[in-house]
N, C-alpha and C positions, 0 to 999 in steps of 0.2 A: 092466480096460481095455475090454471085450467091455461091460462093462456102462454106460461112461462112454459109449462109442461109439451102442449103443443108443438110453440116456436124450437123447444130442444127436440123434440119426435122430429121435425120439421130439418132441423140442422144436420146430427145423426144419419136420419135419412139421404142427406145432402151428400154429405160428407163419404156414406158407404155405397152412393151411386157411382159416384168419382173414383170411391179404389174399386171398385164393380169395372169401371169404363179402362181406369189403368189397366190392373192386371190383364182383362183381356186383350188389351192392345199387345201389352209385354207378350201375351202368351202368342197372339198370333203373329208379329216380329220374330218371335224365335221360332216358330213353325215357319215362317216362308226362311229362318236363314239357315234352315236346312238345308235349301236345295244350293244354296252361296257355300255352303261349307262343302259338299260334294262338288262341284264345279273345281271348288278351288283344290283341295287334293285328290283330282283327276290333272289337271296343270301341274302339282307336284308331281304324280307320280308318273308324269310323261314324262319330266324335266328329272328323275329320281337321280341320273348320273352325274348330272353338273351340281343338284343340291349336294350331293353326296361326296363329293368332292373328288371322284375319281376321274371325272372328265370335263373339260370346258366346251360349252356348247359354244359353235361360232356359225353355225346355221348353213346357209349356202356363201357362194361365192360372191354375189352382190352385199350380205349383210359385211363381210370383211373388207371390201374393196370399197365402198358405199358407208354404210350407215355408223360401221365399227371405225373407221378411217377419220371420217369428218366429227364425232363426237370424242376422237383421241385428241384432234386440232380442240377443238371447243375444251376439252380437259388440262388441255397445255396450257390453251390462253388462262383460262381463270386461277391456273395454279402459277402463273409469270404474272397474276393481277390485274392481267387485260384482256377480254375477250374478242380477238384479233377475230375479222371480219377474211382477211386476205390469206391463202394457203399458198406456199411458194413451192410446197413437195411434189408437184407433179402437173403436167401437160404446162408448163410454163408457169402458173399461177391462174388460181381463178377465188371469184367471192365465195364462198362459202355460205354467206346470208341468202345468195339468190339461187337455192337448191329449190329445183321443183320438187322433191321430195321429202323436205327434212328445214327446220329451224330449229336454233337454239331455241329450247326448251324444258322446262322444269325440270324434267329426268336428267339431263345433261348435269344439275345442280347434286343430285341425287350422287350419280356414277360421280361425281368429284370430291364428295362427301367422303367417299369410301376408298380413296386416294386411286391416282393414276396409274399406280402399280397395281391395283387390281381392276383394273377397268375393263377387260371383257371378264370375269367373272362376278363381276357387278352387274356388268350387262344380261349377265344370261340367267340372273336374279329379275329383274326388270321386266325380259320378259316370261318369265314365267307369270308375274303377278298380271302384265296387262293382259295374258292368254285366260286368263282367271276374269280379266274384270269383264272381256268379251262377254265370256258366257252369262255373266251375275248380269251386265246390262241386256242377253238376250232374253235374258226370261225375265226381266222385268216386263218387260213390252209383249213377248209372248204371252205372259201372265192373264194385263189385263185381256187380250183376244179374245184366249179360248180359256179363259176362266175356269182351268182346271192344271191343277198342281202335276201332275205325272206328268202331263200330254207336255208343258209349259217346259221341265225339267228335259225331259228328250230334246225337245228342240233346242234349248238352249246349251246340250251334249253337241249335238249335231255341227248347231253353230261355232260354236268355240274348238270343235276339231274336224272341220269340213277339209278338204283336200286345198283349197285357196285360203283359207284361213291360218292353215299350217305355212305355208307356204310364205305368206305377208309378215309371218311373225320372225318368218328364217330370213328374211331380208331386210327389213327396218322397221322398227317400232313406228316411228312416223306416218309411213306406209299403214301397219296393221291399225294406228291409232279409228282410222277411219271405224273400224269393225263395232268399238266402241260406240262413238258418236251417231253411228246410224240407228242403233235401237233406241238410243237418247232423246233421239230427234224426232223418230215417231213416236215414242212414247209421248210426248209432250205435244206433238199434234192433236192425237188423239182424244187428250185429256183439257184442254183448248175449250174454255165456256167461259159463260158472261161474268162468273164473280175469278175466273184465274185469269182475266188478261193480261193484267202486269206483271203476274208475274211468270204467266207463259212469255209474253215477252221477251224479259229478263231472263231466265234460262236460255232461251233456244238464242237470242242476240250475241250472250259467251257463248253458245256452243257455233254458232257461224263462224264467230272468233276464231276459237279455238281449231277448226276444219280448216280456215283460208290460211291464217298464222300457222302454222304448226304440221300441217299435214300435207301428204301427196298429191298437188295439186290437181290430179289428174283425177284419181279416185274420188277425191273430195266435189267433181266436177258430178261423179257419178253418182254418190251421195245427193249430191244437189237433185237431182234428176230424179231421184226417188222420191224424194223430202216433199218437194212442191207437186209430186205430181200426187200422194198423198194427201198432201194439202187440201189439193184443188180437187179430189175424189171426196175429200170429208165433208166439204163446205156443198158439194151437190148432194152427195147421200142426206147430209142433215138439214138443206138448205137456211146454212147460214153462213154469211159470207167471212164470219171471224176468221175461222181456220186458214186460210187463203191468206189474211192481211195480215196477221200475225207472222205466217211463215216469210212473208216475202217482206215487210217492215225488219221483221229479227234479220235476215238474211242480207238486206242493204245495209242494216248500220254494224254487222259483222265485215263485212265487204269494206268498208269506209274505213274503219277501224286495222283493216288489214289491208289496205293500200300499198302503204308504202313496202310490205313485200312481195305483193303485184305487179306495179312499177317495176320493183328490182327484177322482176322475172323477164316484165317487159324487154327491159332492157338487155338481159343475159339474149333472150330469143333472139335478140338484133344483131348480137356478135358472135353466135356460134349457127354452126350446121349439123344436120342429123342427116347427110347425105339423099336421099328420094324424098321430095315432098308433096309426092304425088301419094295420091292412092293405091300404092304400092299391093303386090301379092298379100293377100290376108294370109296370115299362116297357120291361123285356125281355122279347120277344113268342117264343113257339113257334120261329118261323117264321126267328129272326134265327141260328139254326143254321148257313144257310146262309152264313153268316160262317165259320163252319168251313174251307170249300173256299175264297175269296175275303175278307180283310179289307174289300177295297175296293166290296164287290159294291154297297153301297147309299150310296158315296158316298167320293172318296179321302180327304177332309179335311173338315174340319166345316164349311168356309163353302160347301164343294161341293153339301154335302149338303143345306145350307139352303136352296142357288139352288134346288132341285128340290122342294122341299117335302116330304121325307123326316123324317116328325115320331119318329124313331129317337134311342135315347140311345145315340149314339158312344160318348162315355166312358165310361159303365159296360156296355154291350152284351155279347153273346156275341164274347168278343175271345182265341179260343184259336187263332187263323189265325197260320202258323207259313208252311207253304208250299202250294201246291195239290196238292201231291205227297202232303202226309200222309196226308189221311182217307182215300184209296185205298189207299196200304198198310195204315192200319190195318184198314182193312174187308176184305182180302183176308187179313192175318192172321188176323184174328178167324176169318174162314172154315175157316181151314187154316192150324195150326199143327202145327211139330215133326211132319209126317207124316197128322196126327191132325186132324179135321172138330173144328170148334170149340174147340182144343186148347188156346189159353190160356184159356178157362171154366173148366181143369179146373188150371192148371199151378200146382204148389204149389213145386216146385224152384226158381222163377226170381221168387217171390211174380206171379207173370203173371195170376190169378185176382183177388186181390186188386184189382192198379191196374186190371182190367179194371171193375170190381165198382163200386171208387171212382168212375172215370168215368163210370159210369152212373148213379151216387148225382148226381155233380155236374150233369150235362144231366139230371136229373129236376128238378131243382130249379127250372131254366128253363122246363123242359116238358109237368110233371104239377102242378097246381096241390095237390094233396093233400100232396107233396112240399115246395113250399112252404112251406105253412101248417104243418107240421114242425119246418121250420127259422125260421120265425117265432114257435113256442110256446117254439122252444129259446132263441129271443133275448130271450125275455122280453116277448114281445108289443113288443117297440121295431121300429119301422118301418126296415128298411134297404133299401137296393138287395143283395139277396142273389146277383143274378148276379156280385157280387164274389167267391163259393164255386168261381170257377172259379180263382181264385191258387193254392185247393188241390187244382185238378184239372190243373195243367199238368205236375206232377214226374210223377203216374202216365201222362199220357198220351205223353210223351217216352220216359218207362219200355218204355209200348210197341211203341214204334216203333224202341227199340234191341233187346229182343227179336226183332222180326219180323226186323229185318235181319240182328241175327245167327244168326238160325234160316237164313236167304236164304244167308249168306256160303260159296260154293262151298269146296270142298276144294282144289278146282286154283288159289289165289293164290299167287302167288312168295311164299315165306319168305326167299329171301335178300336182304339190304338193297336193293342195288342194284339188282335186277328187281324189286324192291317200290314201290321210288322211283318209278324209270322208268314203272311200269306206272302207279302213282298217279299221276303227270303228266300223263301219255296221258290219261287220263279226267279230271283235271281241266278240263283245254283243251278238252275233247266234252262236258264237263257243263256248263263256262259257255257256250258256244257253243248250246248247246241253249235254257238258259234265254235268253238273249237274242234267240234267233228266237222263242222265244215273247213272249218282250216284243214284242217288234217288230210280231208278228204282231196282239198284242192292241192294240198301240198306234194301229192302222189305225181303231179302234173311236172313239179320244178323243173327249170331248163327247159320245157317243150315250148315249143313255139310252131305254130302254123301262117304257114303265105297266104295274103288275098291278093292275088293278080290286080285285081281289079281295083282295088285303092294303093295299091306297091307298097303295101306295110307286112308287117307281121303281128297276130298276136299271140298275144301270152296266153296258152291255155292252163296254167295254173287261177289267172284272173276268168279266164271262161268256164271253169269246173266253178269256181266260188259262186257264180253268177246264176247258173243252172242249178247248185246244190242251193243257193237262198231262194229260188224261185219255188222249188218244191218245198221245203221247208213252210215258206209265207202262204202259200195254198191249203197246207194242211192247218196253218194255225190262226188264219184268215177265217176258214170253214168253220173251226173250232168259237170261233170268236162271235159267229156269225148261225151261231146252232141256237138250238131251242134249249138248254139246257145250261143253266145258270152258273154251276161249277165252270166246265168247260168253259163259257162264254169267259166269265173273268180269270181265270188260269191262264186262256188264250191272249188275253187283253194282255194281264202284267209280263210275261213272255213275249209278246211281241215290242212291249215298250224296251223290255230288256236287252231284248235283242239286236237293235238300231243302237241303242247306246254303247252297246260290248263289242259290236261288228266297227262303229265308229271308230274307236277307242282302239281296237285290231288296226286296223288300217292306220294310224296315225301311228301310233309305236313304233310299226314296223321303218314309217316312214322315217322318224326322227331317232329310233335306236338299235335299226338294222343294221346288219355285217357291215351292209356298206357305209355305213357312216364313220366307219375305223379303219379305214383303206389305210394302206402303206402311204399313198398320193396324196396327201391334204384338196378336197372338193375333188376328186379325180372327175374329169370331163363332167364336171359342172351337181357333182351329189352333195347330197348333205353333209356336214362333217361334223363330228366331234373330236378333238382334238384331247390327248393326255395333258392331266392337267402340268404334269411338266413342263412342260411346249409354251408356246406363245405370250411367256411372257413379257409383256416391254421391256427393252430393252436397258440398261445398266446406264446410267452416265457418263462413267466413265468410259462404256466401250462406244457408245455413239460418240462421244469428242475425238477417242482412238482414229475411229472410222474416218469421221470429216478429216481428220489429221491428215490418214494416207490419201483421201481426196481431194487434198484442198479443197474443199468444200464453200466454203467463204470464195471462193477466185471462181471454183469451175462446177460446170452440172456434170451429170454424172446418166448413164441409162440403164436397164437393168434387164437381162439375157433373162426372160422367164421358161420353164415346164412349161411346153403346151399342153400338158394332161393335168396343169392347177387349173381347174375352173377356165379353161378354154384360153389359158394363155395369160390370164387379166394378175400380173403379179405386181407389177411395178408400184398401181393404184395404194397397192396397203406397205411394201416396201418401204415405199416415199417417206407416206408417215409418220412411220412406224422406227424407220432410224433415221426422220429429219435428215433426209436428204434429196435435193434440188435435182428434181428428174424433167427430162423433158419429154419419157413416156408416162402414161398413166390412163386412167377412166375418169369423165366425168359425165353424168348423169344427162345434161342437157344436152351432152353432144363436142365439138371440137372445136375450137374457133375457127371461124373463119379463115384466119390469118393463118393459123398452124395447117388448114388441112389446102391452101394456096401452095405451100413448099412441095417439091417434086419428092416423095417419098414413095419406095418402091412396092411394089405389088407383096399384101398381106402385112404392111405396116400401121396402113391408115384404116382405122374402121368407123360406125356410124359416131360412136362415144368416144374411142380409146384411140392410141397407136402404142402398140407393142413392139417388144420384138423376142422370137422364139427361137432365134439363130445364129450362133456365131459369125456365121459366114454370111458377107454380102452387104453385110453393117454402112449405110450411107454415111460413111465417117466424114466426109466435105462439110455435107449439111448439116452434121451432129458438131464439127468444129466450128459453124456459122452462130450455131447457138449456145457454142461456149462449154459442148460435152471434151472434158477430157478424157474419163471412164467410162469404161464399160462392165459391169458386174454381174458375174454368174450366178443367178438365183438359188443358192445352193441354198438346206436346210438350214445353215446359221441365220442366213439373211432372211428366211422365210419364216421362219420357225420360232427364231434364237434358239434352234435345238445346239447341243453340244455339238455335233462334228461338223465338219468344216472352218476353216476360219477367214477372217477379213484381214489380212497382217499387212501384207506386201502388194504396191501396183503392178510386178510383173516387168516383163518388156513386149509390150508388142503382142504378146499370145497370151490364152489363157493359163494362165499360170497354177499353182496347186492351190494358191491363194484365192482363182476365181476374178480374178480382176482385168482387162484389157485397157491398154492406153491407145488412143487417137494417135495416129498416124502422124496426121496434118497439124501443120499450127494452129491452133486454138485462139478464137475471136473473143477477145477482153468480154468481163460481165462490165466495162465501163470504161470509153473513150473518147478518144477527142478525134474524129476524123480528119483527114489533110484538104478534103475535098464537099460539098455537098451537090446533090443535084434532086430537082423537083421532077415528082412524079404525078399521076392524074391520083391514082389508089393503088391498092397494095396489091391486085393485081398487076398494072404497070413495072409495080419493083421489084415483083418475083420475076417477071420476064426479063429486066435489066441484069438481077443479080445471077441467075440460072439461066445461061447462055450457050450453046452449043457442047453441053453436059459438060459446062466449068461454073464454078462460084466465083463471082463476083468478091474482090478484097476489100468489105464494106470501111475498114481501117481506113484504105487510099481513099474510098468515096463510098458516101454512104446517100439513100433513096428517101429524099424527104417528102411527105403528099403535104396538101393546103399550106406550102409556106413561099412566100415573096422571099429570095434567095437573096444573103447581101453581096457584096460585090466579091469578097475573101473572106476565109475562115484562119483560126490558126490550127494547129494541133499541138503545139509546146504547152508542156506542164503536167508532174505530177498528180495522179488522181489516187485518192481511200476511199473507200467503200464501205460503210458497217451499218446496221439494223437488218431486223429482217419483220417479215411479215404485213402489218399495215403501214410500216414505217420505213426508210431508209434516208440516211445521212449521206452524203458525198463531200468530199472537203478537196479541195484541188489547189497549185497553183495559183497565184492571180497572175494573170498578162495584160498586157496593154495594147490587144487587140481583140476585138470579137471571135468567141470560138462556138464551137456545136459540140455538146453534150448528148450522147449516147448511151443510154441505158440499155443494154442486154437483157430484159425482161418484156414479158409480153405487155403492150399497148389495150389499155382498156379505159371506158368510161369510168370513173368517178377516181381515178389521182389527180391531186391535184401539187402543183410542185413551185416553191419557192426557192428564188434566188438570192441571197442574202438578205433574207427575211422579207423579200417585195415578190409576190404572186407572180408567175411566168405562165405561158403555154404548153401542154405537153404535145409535140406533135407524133401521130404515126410514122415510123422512120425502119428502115430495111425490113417489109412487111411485118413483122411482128416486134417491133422492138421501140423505145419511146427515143425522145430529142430533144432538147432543151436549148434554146440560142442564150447562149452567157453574154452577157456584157462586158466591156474591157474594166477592167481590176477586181472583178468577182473572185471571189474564191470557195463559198462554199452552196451548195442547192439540198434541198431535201423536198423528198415527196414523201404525201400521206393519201393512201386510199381513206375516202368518205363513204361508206355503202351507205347508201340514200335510207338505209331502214334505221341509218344513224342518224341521219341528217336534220338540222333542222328545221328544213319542211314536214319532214316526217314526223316532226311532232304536233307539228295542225294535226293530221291526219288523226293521230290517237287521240289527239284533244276533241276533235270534231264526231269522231266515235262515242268517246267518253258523254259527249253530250246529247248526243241523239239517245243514247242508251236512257239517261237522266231523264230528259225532258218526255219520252215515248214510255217508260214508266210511271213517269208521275200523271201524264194528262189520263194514261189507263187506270191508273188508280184510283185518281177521282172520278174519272166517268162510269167506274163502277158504284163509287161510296153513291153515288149522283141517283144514280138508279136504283 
């Protein structure tokens, strides 16, 4: 009976250990998803106008031209049931799968969900959440650092609305995805011991995935740079070699896995140009440091900055400005640390040494040109804006600033809820109240601007009052923090936490729901915008068929007159594909092809990415009739907008007409012929110099420029030709003869079509530098070509297979080599 009694004491016991051990789990889940619920509406309440539904956010000019653009293609594809690899809306056609920036992606599933009529205000749902996930995954990883709630919560304020972090989310999700991924990756380094190896593995293996697939290749490079060299700090600090092999095992069968759209890039790098591939003018100067303490210092918004003649690159600059509050405490940290005169130099407990370490690696890169030229031999001698290197200087330097604080956080804070609440109250209402007389105070300043000779800029003394009013501020509540007297000490603490976070928070607002993001200009010279939600809806069906109707669209391309005060000119890019139609200006991301930027195009046409044009007058109409443009279309509101005025009706004669439309002069070169003639050329070099002759075009119809082909002896040109598909696909159906003819496609010449002649595989050659050629055989009649993007292909599914498997086999042997041990 004694024993029965026992065995139930015993059970009982058991049993109200386990809800003992729940409950407090549950309690402390819901205590950290406190600080996930405040992250997440501060992202609401930045995003409050597009939640709200009075305005669509559409970010800067690159998220419209770029990331808003290429996932309306991706929406189109899966809503026609095919997700089409090839865009034919602009600069002739390019793959879409081989964006350094950007792949189809989950999200792209999401925004389709939600139909394609709502697809940027899907979008700008999207990213308010991933601006949200930023911040939950910075403080995860801050969390474990500095092992204190407040300090962990700021910085991951910081991080999630830093001046570059705002910045990435205004231009592609893809892009910002990085911001994610990099607390993810150190979090899991970190946390990297002998009973989690498989399954540290296994996470960080998808998260390599996930970074190489998915994300900006460039950023993600910088990512890299962080990840392993944390690695390889952890594996010395704790001497053990795990951390190191873990990261760089996960990191090659992420790499392996993500190949084949590596390759595809490979190969994009082989046919386009980004003009200097030299080490070109760094255009982040020394000096733009002082962005650090002020975002706004030399200018709040891009068209601000252009009234003043501030020849500064805003968008890629020194953009790690968070609050005016940070670089002072970190610089007081760095002083004095944990007790100790330069103390996080030395701090291996908290990796404190390290992100100090890193941050300095990263501001060398801006500020030691030797430093540079480093990170330029690592890139392969390819030209980038390297001040981008600071995406992976923001997680160490919030790192820091949660350190310092919690080194700062007094002893004497109430621990019990309720005087903890209370007291965090009190200093919230004294920490916004603070930052707002310094707004206020700085605001006294607007419009004033001061010269320094001596760097040839201007700055903004409304950003230099902010700067000097935070600096006395942080002295007297630094002092306070730093006193003998326990109230003061922690008053001063939660005040200063507060203050970083509301000054943050300041600056970001302004950035994303200032005047100027409601300009009359949609992005005027390159700002933010937000657009009425009236505005930018996609367009009707019916009126886009309207539209090709008056453009024969099917026969002819078309180019498009942009506002050089839309985002610096860049209109065509979202035009294109926005009413599905066949442009042969536009932007894309890697840069221009080769072949396109070989044609004689006249000065302020061609640039590194793009060719625009912002001028009626002067229009290379020979050359625009060589590639089959018969219009020319005034970027008016309708076209840009879908706003109500303006309309698309009528092509005009000749001049811009009320309709906005210009017709080509010259006779217009077939999208598909049979030439009279052919002649062999070395490369497409050679054939621009054949066809663009003593400032005449060449009649590629009479003869056309074929490279690598054995010429036969005669061609024909007799027979009918149709033309229908578009995108990955295209049908041709012709004539038969009975004699050998050359087929000409009027589309741009790229690796992976592959093109059949009555169902038997043919050759596609490069032919009038940008354009393809097919030799028919006598009584053929019909050819078709299909782009294959290699991320389709089926090599490219070794690659996933072989991913797949590394991943399998590298978990299981860790598995067991743990059970082993």
């Amino acid at each position: 009976m004694n024993d029965l009694q026992s065995g139930g004491n015993a059970v009982t016991a058991s049993v109200g250990t386990h809800v003992t051990r729940f409950r407090d789990r549950v309690s402390r889940w819901a205590y950290e998803a406190v600080p996930a619920c405040v992250l997440i509406l501060l992202s609401i309440a930045l995003f409050r106008r597009h939640i709200l539904g009075t305005y669509t956010f559409l970010g800067n000019p690159d998220r419209l031209n770029n990331h808003l653009k290429i996932l309306m293609h991706h929406v189109d594809g899966l809503a026609s049931g095919h997700l089409s690899a090839w865009s034919e809306f602009d600069l002739l056609g390019y793959d879409t799968f081989a964006l350094p920036y950007t792949f189809p992606n989950p999200l792209t599933w999401i925004t389709y969900w939600f139909g394609p009529e709502n697809i940027y205000i899907t979008a700008g749902f999207v990213a308010t959440g991933l601006l949200a996930c930023s911040g939950i995954c910075a403080y995860a990883f801050v969390r474990s650092v500095a092992r204190d709630r407040a300090a962990a919560l700021v910085a991951a304020i910081l991080y999630q609305f830093a001046a570059i972090t705002v910045l990435k989310i205004s231009q592609n999700d893809m892009s910002f995805a990085v911001f994610i991924l990099i607390p993810l990756f150190a979090l899991a380094v970190r946390r990297i011991g002998q009973r989690n190896l498989a399954s540290s593995f296994l996470f960080m293996s998808l998260l390599a995935f996930v970074l190489l697939q998915f994300t900006f290749l460039q950023k993600a490079a910088y990512a890299a740079i962080l990840i392993g060299a944390y690695a390889l700090y952890r594996s010395w600090a704790t001497r053990d070699w795990r951390p190191i092999f873990i990261a760089a095992s996960s990191m090659v069968t992420g790499a392996v896995a993500a190949f084949p759209r590596l390759y595809s890039l490979a190969i994009a790098m082989g046919q386009y140009t980004r003009g200097d591939k030299g080490l070109g003018p760094q255009p982040i100067l020394p000096f733009e440091i002082l962005r650090w303490f002020d975002g706004t210092l030399f200018g709040q918004h891009f068209s601000e900055a252009t009234a003043v003649v501030n020849g500064l690159n805003l968008s890629e600059g020194f953009l790690l400005y968070t609050a005016a509050f940070t670089p002072f405490l970190l610089i007081f940290g760095i002083v004095r640390y944990r007790s100790q005169w330069f103390g996080l130099a030395v701090d291996k407990q908290r990796d404190g040494a390290f992100f100090l370490l890193f941050l300095v690696f990263c501001f060398s890169v801006i500020g030691f040109p030797p430093v540079l030229k480093l990170i330029y031999l690592l890139f392969l001698k390819v030209d980038f804006l390297h001040g981008r290197i600071l995406i992976a200087g923001l997680l160490p330097l919030v790192v820091l600033i949660a350190l310092v604080l919690a080194d700062l956080r007094p002893s004497s804070l109430p621990q019990s809820s309720n005087r903890a609440i209370g007291s965090w109250l009190i200093a919230l209402v004294a920490g916004i109240s603070i930052v707002v007389a310094i707004e206020l105070i700085a605001g006294t300043y607007v419009g004033a601007w001061r010269p320094v000779q001596k760097w040839s800029i201007h700055l903004n003394l409304t950003a230099v009052a902010r700067i000097i009013a935070s600096a006395a501020v942080f002295s007297v509540v630094f002092a306070a923090i730093k006193s003998n007297r326990p109230r003061w000490a922690r008053t001063g603490y939660q005040i200063m936490c507060v203050m970083l976070a509301a000054q943050t928070f300041a600056g970001v607002n302004y950035q994303i729901n200032g005047v100027h993001t409601l300009s009359e200009i949609p992005f005027e010279k390159g700002n933010f915008y937000s657009a009425p939600r009236s505005m930018f809806h996609p367009p009707a069906s019916q009126d886009i068929e309207r539209l090709h109707q008056r453009l024969q669209s099917a026969q002819f391309r078309s180019i498009v007159i942009c506002d050089p005060r839309n985002g610096g000119g860049f209109c065509a890019a979202h035009i294109g594909q926005y009413w599905r139609l066949r442009l042969v200006d536009g932007y894309y991301g890697m840069g221009v092809s080769s072949r396109i930027a070989a044609l004689p195009w006249k000065a302020g046409q061609l640039g590194m990415r793009e060719v625009m044009f912002t001028s009626r007058e002067s229009l290379p109409w020979r050359l625009l009739a060589l590639l089959n443009v018969k219009y020319a279309l005034l970027g008016n509101n309708r076209l840009y907008r879908n706003a109500a005025d303006g309309t698309v009706d009528s092509p005009g004669s000749g001049t811009v007409s009320e309709t906005g439309i210009m017709e080509n002069p010259f006779p217009v070169t077939a999208r598909v012929f049979f030439p009279k003639a052919i002649e062999r050329v070395a490369d497409f070099g050679d054939a621009a110099d054949k066809i663009f002759r003593d400032n005449k075009v060449a009649d590629v119809t009479e003869r056309s420029f074929v490279e690598g082909f054995s010429l036969p002896h005669s061609v024909s040109s007799q027979g009918r030709i149709s033309l229908s598909g578009e995108g990955d696909r295209l049908d041709i159906r012709f004539d038969p003869a009975n004699e050998e003819r050359f087929l000409v496609v009027n589309e741009l010449y790229y690796p992976g079509w592959r093109a059949e002649i009555n169902a038997v595989p043919t050759v596609i050659y490069p032919t009038n530098v940008v354009m393809r050629g097919l030799l028919v055989p006598p009584g053929a009649n019909a050819a078709t070509l299909i782009y294959v993007a290699f991320t389709k292909s089926p090599a490219a599914l070794w690659f996933y297979l072989a991913g797949l498997a590394a991943l399998v086999i590298g978990t299981t042997m860790l598995w067991r080599g743990a059970r082993t041990r």
